[in-house]
N, C-alpha and C positions, 0 to 999 in steps of 0.2 A: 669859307672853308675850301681847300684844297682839291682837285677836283681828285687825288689820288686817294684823300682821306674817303671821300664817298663812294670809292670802285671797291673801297678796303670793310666800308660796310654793307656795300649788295654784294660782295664775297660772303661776308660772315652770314647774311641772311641767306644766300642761296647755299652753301655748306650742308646747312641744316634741316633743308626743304620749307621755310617759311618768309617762301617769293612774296608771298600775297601781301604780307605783315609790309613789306612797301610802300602800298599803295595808301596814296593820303602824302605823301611825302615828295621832293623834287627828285627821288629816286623811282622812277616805273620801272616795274617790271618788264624784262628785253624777253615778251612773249614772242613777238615777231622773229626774232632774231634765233631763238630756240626751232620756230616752227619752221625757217631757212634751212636751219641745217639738219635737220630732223629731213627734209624732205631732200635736202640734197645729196644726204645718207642711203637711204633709200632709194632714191631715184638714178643713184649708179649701182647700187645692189642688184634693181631690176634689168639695169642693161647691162651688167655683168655676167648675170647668173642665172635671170630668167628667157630676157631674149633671144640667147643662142640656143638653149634649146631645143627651140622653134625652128633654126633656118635647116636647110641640107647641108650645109658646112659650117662645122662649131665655128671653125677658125678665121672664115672669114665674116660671119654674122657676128664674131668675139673684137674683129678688128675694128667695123665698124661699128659696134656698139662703142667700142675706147674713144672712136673717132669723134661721135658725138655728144658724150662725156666732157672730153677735152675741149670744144669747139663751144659748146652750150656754157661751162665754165668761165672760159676766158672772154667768148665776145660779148655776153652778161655783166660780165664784170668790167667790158669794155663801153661799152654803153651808160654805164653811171658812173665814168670817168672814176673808177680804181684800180688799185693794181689788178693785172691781168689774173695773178695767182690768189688774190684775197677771198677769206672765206665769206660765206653771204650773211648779211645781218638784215634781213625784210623781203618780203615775198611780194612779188608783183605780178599783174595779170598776166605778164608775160612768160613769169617762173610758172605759173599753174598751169597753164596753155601747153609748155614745153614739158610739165610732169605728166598730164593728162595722153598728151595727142605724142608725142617722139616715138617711144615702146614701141607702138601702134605704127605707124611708120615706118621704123623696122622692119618687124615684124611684115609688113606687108612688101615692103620694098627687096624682100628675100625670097628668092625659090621655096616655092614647097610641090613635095610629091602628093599628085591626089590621094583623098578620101575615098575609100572603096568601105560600102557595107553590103548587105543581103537585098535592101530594097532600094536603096538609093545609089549616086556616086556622086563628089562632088573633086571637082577641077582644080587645080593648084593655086590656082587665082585665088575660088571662090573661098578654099580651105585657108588661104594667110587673111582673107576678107573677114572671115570666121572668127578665127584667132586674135588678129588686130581689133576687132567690135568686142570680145571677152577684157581684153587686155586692156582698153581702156577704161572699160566698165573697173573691172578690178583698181586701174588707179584711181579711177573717180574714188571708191570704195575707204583706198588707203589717205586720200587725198583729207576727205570727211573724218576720218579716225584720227589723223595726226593734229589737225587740226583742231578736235575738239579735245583732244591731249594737251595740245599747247596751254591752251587758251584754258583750261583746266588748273594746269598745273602739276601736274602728272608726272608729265618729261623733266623738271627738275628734279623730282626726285629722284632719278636714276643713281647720280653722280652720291646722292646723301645716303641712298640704298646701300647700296655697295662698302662703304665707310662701316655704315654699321652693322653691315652682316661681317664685315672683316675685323672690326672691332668688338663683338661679341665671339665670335671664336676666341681671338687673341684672348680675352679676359674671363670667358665660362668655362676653362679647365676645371677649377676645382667643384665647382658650380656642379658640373654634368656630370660630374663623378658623384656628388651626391643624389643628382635626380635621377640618372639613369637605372642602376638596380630599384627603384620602385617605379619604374615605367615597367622595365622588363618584367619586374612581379607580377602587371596587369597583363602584357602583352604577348608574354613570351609564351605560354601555353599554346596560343591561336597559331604560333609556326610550328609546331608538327600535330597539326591537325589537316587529314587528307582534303574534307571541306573545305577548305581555305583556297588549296592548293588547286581543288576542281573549279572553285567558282572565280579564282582571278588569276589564275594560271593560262586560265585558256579564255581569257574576256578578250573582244574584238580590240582595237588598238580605240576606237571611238568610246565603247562602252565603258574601256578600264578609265578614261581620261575623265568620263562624264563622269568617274564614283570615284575618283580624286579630285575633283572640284566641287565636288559635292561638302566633300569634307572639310576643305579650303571654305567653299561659302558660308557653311555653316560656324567656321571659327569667326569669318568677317563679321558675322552678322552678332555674333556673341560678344564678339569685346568690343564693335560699334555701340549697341542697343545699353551696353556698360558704362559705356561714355565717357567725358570727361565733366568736373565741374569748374567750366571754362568762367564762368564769372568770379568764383573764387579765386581762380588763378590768376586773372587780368586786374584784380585790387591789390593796393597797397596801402597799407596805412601808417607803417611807421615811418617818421621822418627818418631819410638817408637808404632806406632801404630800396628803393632805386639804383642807387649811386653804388650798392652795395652787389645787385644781381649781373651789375654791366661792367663790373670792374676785369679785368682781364680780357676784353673786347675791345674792337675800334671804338666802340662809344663810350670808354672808360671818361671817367670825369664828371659824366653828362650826370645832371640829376632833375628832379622835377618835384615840385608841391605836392603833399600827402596829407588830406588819403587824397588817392588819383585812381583811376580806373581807366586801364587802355581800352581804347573806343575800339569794336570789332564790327564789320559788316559781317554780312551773311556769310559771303565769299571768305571771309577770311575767318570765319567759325568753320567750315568745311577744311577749308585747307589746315588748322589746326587739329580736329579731329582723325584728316586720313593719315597724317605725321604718329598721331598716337595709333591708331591701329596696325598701321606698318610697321611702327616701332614695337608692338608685340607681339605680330604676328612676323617677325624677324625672329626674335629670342625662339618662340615657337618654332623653324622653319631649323636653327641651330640644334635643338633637341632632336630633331628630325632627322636630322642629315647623322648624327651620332647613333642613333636608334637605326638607321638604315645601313651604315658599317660594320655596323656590330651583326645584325642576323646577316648578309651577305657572306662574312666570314665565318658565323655559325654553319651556315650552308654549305659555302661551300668546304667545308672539314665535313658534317655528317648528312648529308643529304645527295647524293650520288643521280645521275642521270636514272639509274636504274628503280631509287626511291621515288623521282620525281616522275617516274609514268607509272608505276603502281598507285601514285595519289592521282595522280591528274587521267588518268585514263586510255590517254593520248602521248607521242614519241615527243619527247622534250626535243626544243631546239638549242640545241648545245653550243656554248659560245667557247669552253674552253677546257680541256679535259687532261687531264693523267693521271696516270694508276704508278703503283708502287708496286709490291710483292705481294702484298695484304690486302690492300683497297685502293680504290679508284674513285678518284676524285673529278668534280665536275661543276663548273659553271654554267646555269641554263638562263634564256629568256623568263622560263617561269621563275626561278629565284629571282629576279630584277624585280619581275612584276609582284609577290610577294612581301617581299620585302618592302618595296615601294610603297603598297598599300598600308603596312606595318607601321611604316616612318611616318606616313600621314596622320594616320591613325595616332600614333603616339602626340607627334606635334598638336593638336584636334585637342585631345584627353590634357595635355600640359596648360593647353590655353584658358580651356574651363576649369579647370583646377586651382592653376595658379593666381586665377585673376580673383579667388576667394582666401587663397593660401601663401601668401608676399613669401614664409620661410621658403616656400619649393622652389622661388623665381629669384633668390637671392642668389646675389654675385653673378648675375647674368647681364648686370648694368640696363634694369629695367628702369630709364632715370627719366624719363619722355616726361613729366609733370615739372618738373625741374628745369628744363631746357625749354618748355612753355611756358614756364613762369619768368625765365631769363628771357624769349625771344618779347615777353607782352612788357617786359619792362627796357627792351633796348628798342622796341616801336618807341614807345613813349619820349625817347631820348630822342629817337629820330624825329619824331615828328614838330618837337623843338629846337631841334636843330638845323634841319633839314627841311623844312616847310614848301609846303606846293605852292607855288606860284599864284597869285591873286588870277582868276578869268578876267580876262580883257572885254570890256563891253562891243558889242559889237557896230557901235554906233562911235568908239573913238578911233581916228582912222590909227594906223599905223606907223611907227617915227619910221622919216625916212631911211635910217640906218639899219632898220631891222627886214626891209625888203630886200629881197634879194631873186635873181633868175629863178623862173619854175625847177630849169634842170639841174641846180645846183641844191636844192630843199632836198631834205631824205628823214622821212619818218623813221623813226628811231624805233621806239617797243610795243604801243598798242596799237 
């Protein structure tokens, strides 16, 4: 098979966030290569945007941050004999070394004004000494988090995210037009009630984020513990009905003996699972964001800077304001935070609802069982098609044609 027909099927599987479903196959998953650019991302973000901060001159701690940016890029990629400009596909001790320790580096290699406090002082030196030991610690931090992203499966989901929060918009028009007047019927009361207004109007910016993740948690944990029944989904039994889910795919054609049951590890029941929760707590996230439009412009028409310190107690901080002849009109931080909590709230209430009520979530292309029953029968194809390579005993030596220089070998995905 062509080696373009198999780039045309880890497209279609990473599309849709089901990298995992790969694995078993001569296609692996390019976890490595993810986690390359994920930190190569990041690792000019940090000497972009964090390092200068640090020095006494933005502009010249900003030049040399670019300087070692561009130098770390090219002589990297000069070193494993590729183009100087190519982007990275695998992580080496020497990539970690240079994420970890450069920042750090910087950061020290730049003037700083001492630390002055009440009991102590501490020296310019010792103050970038200070900083440089934080800042590695920190990318140690990010270094471990990306990582266990990658190798997750996580970070492909980004690209499959994004598709489908933009193609649930595109398609839940009419949809939300039907669910939204009975969300507002639950919800709408709770915005002009001063309570509301006193207790998350004026919440710390820590405390408001810990009681919208709370309500985020609490929907994870509701349509996970709901689940999928993924054995159902990975059987087939009627002849052709294979040949039938994969039609309109690179693996069109492919078929397989029935009944069949695509074989799932652990690894790739989880990676299945978080596809389906994301893919509800998407729809949910769309409601949310329409329920958060909607009271911000309630607001701002009847809710005036001058309402919003008779509820909250406290001088609103006004982001945007005018008056007419009659009335004065106003956009506050506490409207933001309000409403925000509204929108969560609503998304929260949609997700437990719907997931008992298919008519409220209709036309919102809640189709995630469908698209797992299509990705467990295009494994299937693949893994007939596509077959992993027999292990090499370790006792048959090697044809001499498949030797080749240490510096010429390059690990490819895991």
């Amino acid at each position: 098979m062509p080696s373009s027909d198999t780039r045309e099927v880890e497209r279609w599987f990473m599309r849709r966030g089901f990298t995992a479903l790969l694995d078993g196959t001569s296609m692996r998953r390019r976890r490595a290569a993810r986690l390359a650019r994920a930190l190569a991302v990041v690792f000019v973000g940090v000497m972009l945007i964090e390092v200068p901060r640090y020095g006494r001159n933005l502009w010249v701690t900003l030049a040399v941050s670019l300087a070692v940016v561009g130098l770390t890029w090219v002589i990297g990629n000069l070193v494993r004999r590729r183009p100087p400009f190519a982007l990275p596909d695998r992580v080496t001790a020497l990539d970690r070394a240079v994420f970890l320790f450069f920042p750090g580096l910087v950061v020290l290699a730049t003037p700083h004004d001492a630390l002055q406090a009440e009991d102590f002082e501490l020296s310019g030196f010792a103050a970038g000494v200070l900083i440089a030991a934080g800042m590695v610690l920190g990318q140690l931090i990010l270094l471990g988090l990306l990582t266990l992203l990658a190798y997750s499966g996580v970070i492909a989901l980004g690209p499959w995210l994004w598709r489908r929060l933009v193609s649930s918009f595109l398609a839940g028009g009419t949809a939300i037009g039907r669910t939204l007047p009975l969300l507002l019927g639950v919800v709408g009361f709770l915005f002009f009630t001063g309570e509301l207004w006193q207790a998350f109007g004026r919440l710390s910016p820590l405390a408001y984020l810990l009681a919208v993740l709370l309500f985020v948690g609490l929907s994870w944990l509701f349509l996970h513990t709901r689940g999928l029944d993924l054995d159902a989904l990975a059987r087939f039994e009627r002849p052709g009905e294979v040949a039938e889910q994969v039609a309109g795919t690179p693996l069109a054609g492919g078929d397989v003996a029935t009944p069949a049951v695509c074989p799932l590890t652990l690894d790739q029941r989880r990676n299945l699972r978080l596809v389906g929760v994301i893919s509800r707590l998407t729809i949910a996230t769309v409601v949310g964001l329409a329920v958060f439009v909607f009271f911000v412009l309630l607001g701002l028409i009847t809710v005036n800077a001058e309402v919003v310190q008779a509820w909250t107690q406290a001088p609103p901080e006004v982001l945007l304001q005018w008056a007419t002849e009659r009335h004065s009109y106003a956009l506050t931080l506490q409207h933001l935070r309000v409403c925000g909590f509204l929108a969560v709230f609503s998304g929260f209430y949609f997700a437990v609802v719907s997931a008992t009520d298919p008519v409220l979530r209709e036309g919102l292309r809640d189709d995630v069982e469908d698209d797992i029953r299509q990705a467990c029968a295009a494994r299937l194809v693949a893994l007939k098609r596509f077959p992993a390579p027999e292990p090499r005993p370790e006792s048959e030596p090697r044809p001499e044609s498949d030797v080749r220089p240490e510096s010429d070998v390059r690990t490819t995905s895991d």
